[in-house]
C-alpha positions in Angstrom: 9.6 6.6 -60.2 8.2 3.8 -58.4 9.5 4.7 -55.3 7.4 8.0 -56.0 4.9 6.7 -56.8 4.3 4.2 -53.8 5.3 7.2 -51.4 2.1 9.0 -53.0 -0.4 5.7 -52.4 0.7 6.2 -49.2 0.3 9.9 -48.2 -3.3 9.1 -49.3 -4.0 5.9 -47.8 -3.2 8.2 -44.3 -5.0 11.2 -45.3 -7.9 8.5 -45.6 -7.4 7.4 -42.5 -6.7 10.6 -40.6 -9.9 11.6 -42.0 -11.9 8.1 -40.9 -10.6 8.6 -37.0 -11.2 12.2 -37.3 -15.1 11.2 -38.5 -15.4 8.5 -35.8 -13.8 10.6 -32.6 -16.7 13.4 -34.0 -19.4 10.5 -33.6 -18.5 9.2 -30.6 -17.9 12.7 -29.0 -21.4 13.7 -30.5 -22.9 10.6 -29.1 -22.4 11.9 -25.5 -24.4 14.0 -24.1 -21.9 16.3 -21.7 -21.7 19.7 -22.5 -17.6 19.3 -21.6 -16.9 18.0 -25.0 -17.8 20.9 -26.5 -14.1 22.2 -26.7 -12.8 18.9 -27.9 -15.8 18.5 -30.7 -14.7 22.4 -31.8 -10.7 20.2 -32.2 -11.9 17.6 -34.0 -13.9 19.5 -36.4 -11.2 22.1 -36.8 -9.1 19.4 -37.7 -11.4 17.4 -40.0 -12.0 20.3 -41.9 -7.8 21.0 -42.3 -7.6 17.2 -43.4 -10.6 17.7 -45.8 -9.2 21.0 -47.2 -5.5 18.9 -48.1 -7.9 16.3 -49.6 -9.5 18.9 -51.8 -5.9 20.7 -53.1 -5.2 17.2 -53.6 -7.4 16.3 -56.3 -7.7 19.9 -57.7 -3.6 19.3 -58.4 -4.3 16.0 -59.9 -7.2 17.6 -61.6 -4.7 20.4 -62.6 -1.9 17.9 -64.1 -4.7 15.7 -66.0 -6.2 19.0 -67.9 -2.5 20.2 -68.6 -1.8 16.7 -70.2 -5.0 16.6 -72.3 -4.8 20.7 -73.2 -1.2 20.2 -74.3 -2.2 17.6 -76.9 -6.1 18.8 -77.5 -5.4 22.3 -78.4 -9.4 23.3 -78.9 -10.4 21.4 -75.2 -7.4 23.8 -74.3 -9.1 26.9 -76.1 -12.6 26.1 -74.3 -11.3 25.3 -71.2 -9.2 28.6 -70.8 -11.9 30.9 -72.5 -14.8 29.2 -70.2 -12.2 30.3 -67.2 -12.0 33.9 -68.4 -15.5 34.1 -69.1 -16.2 32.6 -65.4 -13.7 35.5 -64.0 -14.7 38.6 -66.1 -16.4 41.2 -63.6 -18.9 42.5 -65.2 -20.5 44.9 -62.1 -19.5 46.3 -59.0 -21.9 47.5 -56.3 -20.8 49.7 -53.6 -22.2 49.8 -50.0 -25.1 52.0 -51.0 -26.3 49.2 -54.0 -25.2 51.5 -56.7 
């Protein structure tokens, strides 16, 4: 389990640093002024926003184990929780093209 848990301190302390170089390659690329880097600022963003998107499913599955470890225990936090997410997903109205 430690060995598990080490290996994830790690696959975040790179995504941190991916992320970092990523954020200082766009400042320096943004700090010239040639229009030939536009090609490698459209990489660099392309590929901060990829890094920042696993850094978001990251913490939304941590996020996700934390409220199944509370909501197995708390069963009304699990009541509110799920009835708040049903209520948030209900459609209530649909528009066609027209606005009808």
């Amino acid at each position: 389990m430690k060995k598990l848990y080490g290996w994830n301190i790690s696959c975040r302390q790179k995504l941190r640093k991916k992320i970092a170089d990523c954020k200082r390659s766009l400042s320096a690329v943004n700090n010239e002024e040639m229009s030939d880097f536009w090609d490698e600022t459209r990489k660099i963003e392309n590929r901060l926003d990829c890094l920042l998107e696993k850094e978001e499913n990251y913490w939304r599955q941590r996020s996700i184990i934390d409220w199944l470890k509370r909501g197995d225990k708390n069963t009304r936090f699990f009541h509110w929780k799920t009835s708040n997410r049903r209520a948030r997903n209900r459609i209530s109205v649909l528009w066609d093209s027209g606005g009808n």
